[in-house]
Every structure is written in structure tokens, then in C-alpha cells.
C-alpha positions in Angstrom: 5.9 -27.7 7.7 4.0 -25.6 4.9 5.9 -23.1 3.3 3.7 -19.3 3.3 4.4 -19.7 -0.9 2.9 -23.4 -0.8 -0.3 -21.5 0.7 -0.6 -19.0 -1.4 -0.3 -21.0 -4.6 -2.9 -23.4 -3.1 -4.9 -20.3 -2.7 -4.9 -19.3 -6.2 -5.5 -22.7 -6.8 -8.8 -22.5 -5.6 -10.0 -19.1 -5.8 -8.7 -18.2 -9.1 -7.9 -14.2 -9.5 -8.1 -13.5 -6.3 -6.0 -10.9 -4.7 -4.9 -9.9 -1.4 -5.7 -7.5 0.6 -4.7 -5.5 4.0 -8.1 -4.2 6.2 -6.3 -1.6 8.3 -3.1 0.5 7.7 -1.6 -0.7 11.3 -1.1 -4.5 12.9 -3.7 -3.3 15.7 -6.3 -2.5 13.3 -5.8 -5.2 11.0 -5.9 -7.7 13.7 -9.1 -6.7 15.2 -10.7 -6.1 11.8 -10.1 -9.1 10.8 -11.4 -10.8 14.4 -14.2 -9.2 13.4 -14.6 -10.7 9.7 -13.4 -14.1 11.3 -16.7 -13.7 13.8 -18.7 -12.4 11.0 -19.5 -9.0 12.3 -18.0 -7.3 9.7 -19.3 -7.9 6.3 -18.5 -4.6 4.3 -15.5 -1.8 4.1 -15.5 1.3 2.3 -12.0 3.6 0.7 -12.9 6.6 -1.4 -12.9 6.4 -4.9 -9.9 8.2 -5.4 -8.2 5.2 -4.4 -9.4 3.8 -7.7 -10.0 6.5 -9.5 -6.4 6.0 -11.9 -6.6 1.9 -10.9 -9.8 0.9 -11.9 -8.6 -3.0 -12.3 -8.6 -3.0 -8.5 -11.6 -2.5 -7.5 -13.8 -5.0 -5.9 -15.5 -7.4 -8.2 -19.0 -8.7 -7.3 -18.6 -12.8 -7.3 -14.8 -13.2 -7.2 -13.2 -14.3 -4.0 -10.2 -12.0 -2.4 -7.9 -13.0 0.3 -8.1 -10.9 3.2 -4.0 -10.5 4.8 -2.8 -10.6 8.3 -0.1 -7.7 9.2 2.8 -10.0 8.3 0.9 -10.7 5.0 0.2 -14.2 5.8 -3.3 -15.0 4.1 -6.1 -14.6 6.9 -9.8 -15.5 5.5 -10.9 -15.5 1.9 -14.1 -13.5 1.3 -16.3 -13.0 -1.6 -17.7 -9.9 -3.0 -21.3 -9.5 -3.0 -21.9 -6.0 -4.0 -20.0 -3.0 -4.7 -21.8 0.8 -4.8 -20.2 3.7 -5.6 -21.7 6.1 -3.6 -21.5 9.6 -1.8 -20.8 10.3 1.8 -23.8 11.7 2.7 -25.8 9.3 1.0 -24.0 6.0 2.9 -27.2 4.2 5.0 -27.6 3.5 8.7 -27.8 -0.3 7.3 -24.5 0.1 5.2 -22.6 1.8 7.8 -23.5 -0.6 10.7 -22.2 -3.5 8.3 -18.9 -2.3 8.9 -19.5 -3.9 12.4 -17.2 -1.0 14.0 -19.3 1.2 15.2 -22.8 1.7 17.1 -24.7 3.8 14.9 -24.3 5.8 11.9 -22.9 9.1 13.5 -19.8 7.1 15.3 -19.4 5.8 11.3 -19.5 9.6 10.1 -16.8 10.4 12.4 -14.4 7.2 12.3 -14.8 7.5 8.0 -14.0 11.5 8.1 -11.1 10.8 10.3 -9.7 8.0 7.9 -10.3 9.4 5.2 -10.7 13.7 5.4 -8.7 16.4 6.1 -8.1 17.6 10.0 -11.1 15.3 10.3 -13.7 16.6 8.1 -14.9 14.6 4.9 -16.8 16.4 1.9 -20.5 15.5 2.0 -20.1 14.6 -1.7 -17.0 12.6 -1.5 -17.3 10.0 -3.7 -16.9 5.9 -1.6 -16.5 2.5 -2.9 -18.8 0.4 -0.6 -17.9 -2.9 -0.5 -20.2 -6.4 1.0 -18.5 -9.4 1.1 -19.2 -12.8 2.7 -16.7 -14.9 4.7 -16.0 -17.9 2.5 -12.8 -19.4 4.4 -11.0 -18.9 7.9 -7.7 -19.8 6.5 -7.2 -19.9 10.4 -8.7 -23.3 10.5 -7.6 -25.4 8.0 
């Protein structure tokens, strides 16, 4: 039997700096996000900058490979970053919002992201995002 630690060095191993990460702050949501990574139907998330604002070292690096967590923090996937766009609310695109792969169009992505991530629901037009494509490189799921 492999030990979790075994794995994870093996990991860093062969995707060098990579870090780990959670999709969802509850097992629910981070087991159907990642389902949806796993099938490919997800190939972007978004936090608002203030979540990096006084941390820049963790933001998402274009080109370097980040291990996606199950809830028990047990590596899921590995993904790679492909772009990264700091960019305001109001000026996220049907296209970027739809790569989420949550929602059906970009006003069910308005109201899901204000609810995360504004107060009593409502987000600031200007609120500053860290947009984030990545591409499935591993399902850790099948090795």
C-alpha cells in the first residue's frame, strides 16, 4: 500500500513547485468541482484579488503545474496554468465565465460570484478578480 506522503513526494517529483490547492470551501463543492475538472468541463476559477493582494507568491503562475486537493487533502488532478488576468467584475466575459463550467450563462455566473464572494450578495462592479485557465494534465484518480 502507498503511503499519502509517498504520493505527494512523487508529485513534487514530477511537477516541481507545484502546490496544492482546495476548489470549494465544503466536501460537496469540492467534490463536484473537481468531477467537473476530472471531465474537463471546468477549465478556469476566479477569487478576488484581495486574496492575493498581501500574498502575491501565491498566485497562479502561467506554465507551472498545481495539484488540485480532494476534501480530505488527498491530491486529486494536477493542472497547469495557462493564463492568469487580473481583471474587474464587470468586465469578466460570457466566454470566461462559461469556462468555469458551473453555470449556464453569464448572469447565473454574476449571481453565483457575488454570493461567494460579496456582501449580502452583492459584488462591487469594480472588484478587482484573479481569473485563472488551467488545463487537466493528470487524473491522479487513475494511476
Amino acid at each position: 500500500m502507498t503511503d499519502q506522503n509517498d504520493t505527494m513526494e512523487d508529485l513534487q517529483v514530477t511537477y516541481p513547485g507545484a502546490g496544492t490547492f482546495l476548489l470549494g470551501a465544503t466536501k460537496g463543492r469540492v467534490e463536484h468541482l473537481n468531477k467537473l475538472v476530472a471531465a474537463k468541463q471546468k477549465t478556469a476559477t476566479c477569487l478576488p484579488w484581495s486574496e492575493f493582494e498581501n500574498d502575491q507568491d501565491a498566485l497562479p503562475q502561467v506554465g507551472r503545474c498545481d495539484i488540485v486537493a480532494n476534501w480530505d487533502g488527498t491530491p486529486a488532478m494536477v493542472v497547469r496554468t495557462v493564463s492568469v488576468d487580473k481583471v474587474k467584475f464587470r468586465h469578466v466575459t460570457p466566454q470566461m465565465a462559461m469556462a468555469e463550467g458551473e453555470d449556464k450563462d453569464i448572469e447565473a455566473w454574476r449571481k453565483r460570484t457575488a454570493k461567494a464572494f460579496g456582501t449580502k450578495g452583492v459584488l462591487d462592479r469594480d472588484t478587482m478578480l484573479v481569473f485563472e485557465t488551467f488545463e487537466l494534465v493528470e487524473d491522479l484518480g487513475l494511476r
